[in-house]
N, C-alpha and C positions, 0 to 999 in steps of 0.2 A: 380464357382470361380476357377481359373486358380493358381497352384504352380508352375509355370513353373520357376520360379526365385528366390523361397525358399530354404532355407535352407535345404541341403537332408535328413538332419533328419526330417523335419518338413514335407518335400513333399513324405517320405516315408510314415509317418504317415498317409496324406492325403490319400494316395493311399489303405495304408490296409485297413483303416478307422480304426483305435486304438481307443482306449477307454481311453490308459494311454500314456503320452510323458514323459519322461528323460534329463534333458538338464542341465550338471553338467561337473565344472572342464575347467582345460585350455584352451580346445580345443572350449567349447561355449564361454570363456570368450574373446577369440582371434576373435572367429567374430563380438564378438560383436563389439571390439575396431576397427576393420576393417570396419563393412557393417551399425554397428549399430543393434539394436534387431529387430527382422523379425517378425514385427505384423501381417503377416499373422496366427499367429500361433493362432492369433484371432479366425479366419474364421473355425477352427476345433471347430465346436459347439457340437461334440458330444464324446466330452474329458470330464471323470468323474473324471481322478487321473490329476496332471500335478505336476511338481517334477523341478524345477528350483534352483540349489545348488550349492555353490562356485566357486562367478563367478565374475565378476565386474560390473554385474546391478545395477544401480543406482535408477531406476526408473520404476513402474509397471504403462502399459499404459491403460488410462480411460477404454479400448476396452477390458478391461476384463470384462469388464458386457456382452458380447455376447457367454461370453465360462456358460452359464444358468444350461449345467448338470453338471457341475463339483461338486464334496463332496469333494474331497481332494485339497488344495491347500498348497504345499511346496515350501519355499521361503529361507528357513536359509541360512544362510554365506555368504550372497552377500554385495551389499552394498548399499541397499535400504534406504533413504532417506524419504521415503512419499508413502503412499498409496493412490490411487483415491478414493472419495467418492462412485463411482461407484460400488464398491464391494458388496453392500447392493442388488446389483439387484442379486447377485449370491443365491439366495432363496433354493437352496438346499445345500448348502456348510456345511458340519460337522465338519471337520478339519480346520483350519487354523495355518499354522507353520511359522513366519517370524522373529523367533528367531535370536541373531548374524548380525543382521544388523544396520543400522545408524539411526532409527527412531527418531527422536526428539516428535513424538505426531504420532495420530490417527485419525482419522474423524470420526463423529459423528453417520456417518453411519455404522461404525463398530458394535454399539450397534445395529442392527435392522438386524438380520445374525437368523430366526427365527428355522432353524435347527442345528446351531453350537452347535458341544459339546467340543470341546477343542479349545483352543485359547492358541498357544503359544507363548506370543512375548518378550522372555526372551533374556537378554545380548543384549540391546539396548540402548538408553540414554533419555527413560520414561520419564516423571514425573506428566503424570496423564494418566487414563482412560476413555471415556466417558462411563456413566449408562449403567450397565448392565440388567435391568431390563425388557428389550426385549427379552433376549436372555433365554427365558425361558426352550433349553435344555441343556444349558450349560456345563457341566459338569466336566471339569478340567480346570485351569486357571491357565497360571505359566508367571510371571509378573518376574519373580528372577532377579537379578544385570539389574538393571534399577535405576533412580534416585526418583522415588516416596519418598515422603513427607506425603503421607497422602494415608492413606490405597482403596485402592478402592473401587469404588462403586456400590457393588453387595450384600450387603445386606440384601435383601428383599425376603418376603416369597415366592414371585411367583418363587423362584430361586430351585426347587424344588430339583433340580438334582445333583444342583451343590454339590460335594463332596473333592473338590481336589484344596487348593491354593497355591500357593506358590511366596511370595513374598519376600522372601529371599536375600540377599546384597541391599539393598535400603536405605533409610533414614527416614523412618518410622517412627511416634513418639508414636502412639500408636492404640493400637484394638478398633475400635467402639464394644459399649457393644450389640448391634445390632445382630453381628455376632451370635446371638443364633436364628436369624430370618430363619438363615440356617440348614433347618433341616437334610440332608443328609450328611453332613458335616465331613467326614473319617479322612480327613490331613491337615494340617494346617500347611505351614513352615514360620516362622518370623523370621532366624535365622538371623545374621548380621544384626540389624538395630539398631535403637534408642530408643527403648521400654523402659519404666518405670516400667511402672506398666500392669497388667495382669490384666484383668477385669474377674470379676468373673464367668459373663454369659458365658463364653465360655465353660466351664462345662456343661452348657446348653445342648450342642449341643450332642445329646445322642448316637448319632454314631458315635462321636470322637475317631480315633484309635492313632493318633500319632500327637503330638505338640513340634514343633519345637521352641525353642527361643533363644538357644546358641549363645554368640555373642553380647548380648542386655545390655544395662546399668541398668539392675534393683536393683531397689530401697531394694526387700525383698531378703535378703542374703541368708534365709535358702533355698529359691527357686533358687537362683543361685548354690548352692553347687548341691541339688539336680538335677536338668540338667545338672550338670558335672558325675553325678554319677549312677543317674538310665533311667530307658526307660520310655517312654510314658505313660503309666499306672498309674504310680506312681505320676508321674509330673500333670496327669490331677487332681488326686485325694485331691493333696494336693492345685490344685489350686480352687475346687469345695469347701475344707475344710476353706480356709485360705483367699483366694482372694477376696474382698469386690466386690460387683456387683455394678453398679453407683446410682441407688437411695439410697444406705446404703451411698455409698462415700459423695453423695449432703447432706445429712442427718447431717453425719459427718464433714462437712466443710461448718458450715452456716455462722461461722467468716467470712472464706476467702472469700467464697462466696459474703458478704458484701458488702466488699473491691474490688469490681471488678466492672465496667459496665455490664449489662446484654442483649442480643439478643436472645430474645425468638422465634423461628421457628413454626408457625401453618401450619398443612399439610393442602394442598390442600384439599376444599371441592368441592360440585358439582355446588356449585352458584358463585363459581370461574369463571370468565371468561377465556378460554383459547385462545390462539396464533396459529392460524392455519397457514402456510410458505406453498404460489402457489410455482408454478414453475419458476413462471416469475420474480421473485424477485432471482433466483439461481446464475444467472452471475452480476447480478449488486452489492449488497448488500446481502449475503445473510444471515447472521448471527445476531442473537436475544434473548436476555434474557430477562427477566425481575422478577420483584415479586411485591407484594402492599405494604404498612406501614401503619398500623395502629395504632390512637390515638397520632394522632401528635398534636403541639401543639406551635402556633404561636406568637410573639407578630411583630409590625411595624420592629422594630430593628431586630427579629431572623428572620424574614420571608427576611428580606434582603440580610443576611448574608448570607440563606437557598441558595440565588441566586446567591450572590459570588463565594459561594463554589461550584457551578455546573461549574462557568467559571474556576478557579483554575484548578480542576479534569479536563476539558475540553482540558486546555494549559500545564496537566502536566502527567496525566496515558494515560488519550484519544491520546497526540500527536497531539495537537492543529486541534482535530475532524480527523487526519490523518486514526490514528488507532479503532476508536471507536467514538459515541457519545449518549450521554444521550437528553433522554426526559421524562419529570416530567407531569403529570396528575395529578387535582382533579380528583378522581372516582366517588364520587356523578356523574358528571357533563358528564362519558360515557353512554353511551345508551347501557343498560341491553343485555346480550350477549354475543356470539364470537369475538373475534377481527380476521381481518383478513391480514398479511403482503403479501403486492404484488408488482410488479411495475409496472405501466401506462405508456402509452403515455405522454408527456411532455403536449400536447395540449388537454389531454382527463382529466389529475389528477385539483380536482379541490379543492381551498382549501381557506379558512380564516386565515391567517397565523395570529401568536401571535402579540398583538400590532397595527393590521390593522383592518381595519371597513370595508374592499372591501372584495370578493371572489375574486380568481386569479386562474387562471389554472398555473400547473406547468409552465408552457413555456415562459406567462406572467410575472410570479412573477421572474423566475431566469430576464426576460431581465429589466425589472424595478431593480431588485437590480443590473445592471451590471450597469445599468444610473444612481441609487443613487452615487454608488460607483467612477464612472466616474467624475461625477459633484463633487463628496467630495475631490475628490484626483487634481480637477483644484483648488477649492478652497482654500485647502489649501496649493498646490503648494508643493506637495510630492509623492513621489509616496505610500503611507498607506491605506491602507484601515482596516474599523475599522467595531466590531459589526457584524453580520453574512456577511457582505458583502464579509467580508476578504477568505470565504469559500466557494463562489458559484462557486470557479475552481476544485472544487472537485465533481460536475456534471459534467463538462464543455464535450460534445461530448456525454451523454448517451443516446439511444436510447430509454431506461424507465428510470423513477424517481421511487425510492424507495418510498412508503408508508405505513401507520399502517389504516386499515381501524374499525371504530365500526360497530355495526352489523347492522345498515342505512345504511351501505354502505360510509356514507362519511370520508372523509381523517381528521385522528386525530395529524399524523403525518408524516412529511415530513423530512425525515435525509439523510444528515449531516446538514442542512437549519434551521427550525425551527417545533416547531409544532403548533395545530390550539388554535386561539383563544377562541374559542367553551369549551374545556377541561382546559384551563391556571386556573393554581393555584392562590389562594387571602390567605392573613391572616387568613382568618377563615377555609381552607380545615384542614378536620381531617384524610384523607386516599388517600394515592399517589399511584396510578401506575407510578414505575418506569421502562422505556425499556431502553436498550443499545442498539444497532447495532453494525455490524461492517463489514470491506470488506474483513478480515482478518482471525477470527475464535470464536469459542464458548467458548475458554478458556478464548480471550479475553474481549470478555462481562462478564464473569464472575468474574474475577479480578477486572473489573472496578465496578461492583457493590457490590464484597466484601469490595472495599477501601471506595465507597462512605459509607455504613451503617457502616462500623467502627467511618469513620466521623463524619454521625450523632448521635453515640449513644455516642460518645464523648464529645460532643456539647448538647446533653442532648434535641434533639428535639422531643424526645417520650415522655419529664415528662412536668406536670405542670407547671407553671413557682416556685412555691410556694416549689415545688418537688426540681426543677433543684436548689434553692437557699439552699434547706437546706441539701443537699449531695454533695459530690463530684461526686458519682457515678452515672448513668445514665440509662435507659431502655429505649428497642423500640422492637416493635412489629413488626413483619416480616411474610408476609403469601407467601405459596409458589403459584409459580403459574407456568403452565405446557407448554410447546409450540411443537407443533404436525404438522405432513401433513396433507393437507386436507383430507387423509383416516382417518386422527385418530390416526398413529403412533408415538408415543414418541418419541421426539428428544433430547428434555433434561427438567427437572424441577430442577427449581433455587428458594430458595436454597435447595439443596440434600445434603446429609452429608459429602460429599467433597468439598463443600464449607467453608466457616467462618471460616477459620482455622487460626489463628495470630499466629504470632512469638511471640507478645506480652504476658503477663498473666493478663493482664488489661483489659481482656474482657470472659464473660462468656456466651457461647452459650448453649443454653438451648433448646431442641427438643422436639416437640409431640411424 
């Protein structure tokens, strides 16, 4: 590889063969504005530090999956916008700092960095994280003046190392009682947020040196005087003495509790079927959520309405299939297994679409809907197209069609279009897989399937009919379910406890 036209810092570099680059301040910010940034600096594959700091970079290019030795990656005070997915290929990376810059979100690959121990991406404009739950050496985490809502999601025991959070100026509204799952767990800042109440598990955490909550709107006075007045110690003590832990709070609150719809969360088990995402589905579609419902409960009239309200969501969170779209499965009715999302050839995907008695290959079925739609639109002498037809320009030029395969191998699901006749729901299904897609991202399937079971637990399609008449109140059964590379690596499980979160208090989420 030739520097002859790089940047002289860059082609100095090349030349000693460094280990570590610098590229900070006005004078890299000036070429950038000038030449543009110098992706040669790719081709140094055997950079372990790289230091990129207040600058006017907007943007980190995919080609940093090629820099494979780097452990340090410094990024603060630019003006970074978006990370590439790419990052995940960086397999030895320990540091990450992209603090102070413009991030609205993360890519999902950030969770999957299997030697990170710090992750700093503080003074951004957050407002989630994807699962940490990969990132099994994690170790300090500082999330601070972000716009987070809802605590993140790292949890979990396998987080062995983790000791150090700080989520501090955010919008917080309160601690999963969870965080006792953390057992290394030294610091803990929640200062400036929205916090209520302090859940008593955190006491739990037996290496807790310092707890932060200055700032927060709590409910228990004598605990706010006390954080004005003493240190850490004292504050943990009285919250181990005093702080209710959440099966005492549920205990204590069966009235309210009552008085609420209920969304019960079953963790995944191993007769789960899981969501395995090829490659080949990366650039067309590539984003996937889903979970099951169980113990539904139909009659003629709900099971109708059950179908309105898919079109509703469809014309109103989804953005008329733009942004997302839903597909509903009886689960009896999959064949036992993995599900597998990929995208085929137009003239290889071959499929029984819902409502039709033919097999179609993808290629088929888009050109027949383009002649339904054709013919409907001389007929009725408008230009409308009505019914999935109105969406087949949302293939229109792809090279592969997106699909959801069973573990036959055949096509269950075809989005944004339709799914297969084979899997289609009847009045009597008692358990749904539901999948989202989308061409957009994993928050967005998320969203859309928190809105849809808010729906239905509102609408009361988890109770009897006998149930549904004699409360106001509603339950539905929720199982999680997992979606992974075909290696096996976890990309996300929906729902995780950063899900289900309402503004409302008309709905009570209930976890394994």
């Amino acid at each position: 590889m030739t520097f002859d036209n790089s940047w002289h810092v860059i082609k100095i570099a090349a030349e000693e063969n460094r280990h570590e680059l610098v590229l900070s301040g006005p004078a890299i910010s000036d070429l950038i504005q000038k030449r543009g940034f110098d992706k040669s600096l790719f081709n140094l594959q055997h950079l372990n530090y790289l230091n990129i700091t207040q600058t006017c970079l907007q943007e980190i290019s995919t080609k940093i999956k090629n820099l494979q030795n780097l452990t340090t990656l410094v990024l603060h005070s630019n003006e970074i916008s978006e990370l590439p997915g790419t990052i995940e290929k960086l397999e030895k990376l320990k540091v990450l700092d992209c603090s102070r810059n413009k991030l609205k979100s993360v890519p999902d690959e950030i969770g999957n960095l299997p030697q990170l121990t710090t992750m700093n991406l503080s003074s951004n404009l957050l407002k989630s994280l994807p699962t940490q739950i990969n990132n099994v050496k994690l170790t300090v985490l500082n999330l601070s003046n972000n716009q987070f809502e809802v605590f993140p999601d790292v949890c979990y025991p396998e987080l062995v190392h983790l000791s150090e959070i700080y989520v501090n100026g955010n919008k917080i509204k309160e601690i999963p009682a969870t965080i006792n799952q953390l057992s290394s767990l030294k610091i803990i800042n929640v200062a400036d947020n929205l916090i209520t109440v302090i859940p008593g598990e955190i006491a739990d955490c037996n290496k807790l040196k310092e707890l932060h909550l200055k700032g927060n709107t709590l409910a228990d006075k004598r605990l706010l005087k006390l954080i004005d007045q003493c240190r850490s110690k004292q504050i943990i003590e009285y919250v181990r003495l005093h702080c209710p832990k959440q099966d005492e709070t549920e205990n204590n609150a069966n009235v309210t509790d009552i008085l609420t719809h209920k969304i019960k969360v079953l963790k995944i088990t191993n007769d789960i079927p899981l969501i395995k995402v090829t490659k080949y589905v990366r650039n067309i579609r590539p984003y996937i959520a889903a979970c099951i419902i169980r113990n539904m409960s139909f009659i003629e009239d709900s099971f109708k309405k059950f179908i309105q309200l898919q079109t509703k969501l469809h014309n109103g969170i989804c953005e008329k299939r733009n942004a997302a779209t839903i597909a509903t499965h009886d689960l009896k009715s999959i064949v036992s297994g993995d599900l597998i999302y990929t995208a085929q050839r137009p003239n290889e995907l071959k499929i029984k679409p819902l409502m039709r008695n033919n097999v179609y290959t993808g290629a088929a079925l888009f050109q027949q809907l383009q002649t339904e739609a054709d013919n409907l639109r001389k007929e009725k002498k408008r230009n409308v197209y009505s019914g999935i037809h109105k969406y087949i320009y949302l293939l229109e030029g792809k090279p592969l069609f997106p699909c959801l395969l069973d573990a036959s191998e055949q096509v269950i699901s075809f989005p944004p279009i339709t799914n297969s006749d084979i899997t289609k729901m009847s009045v009597n299904t008692q358990a749904i897989l539901i999948e989202v897609t989308s061409t957009i991202s994993y928050d967005i399937c998320r969203n859309v399937l928190d809105q849809f079971l808010k729906e239905l637990v509102i609408l009361g399609y988890g109770c009897l009919p006998e149930q549904k008449d004699s409360s106001n109140y509603h339950n539905l059964v929720v199982q999680q379910v997992k979606v992974v590379t075909m290696e096996g690596k976890m990309i996300l499980l929906y729902p995780s406890g950063a899900d289900l979160h309402f503004a409302e208090n008309l709905i009570t989420v209930l976890r394994e």
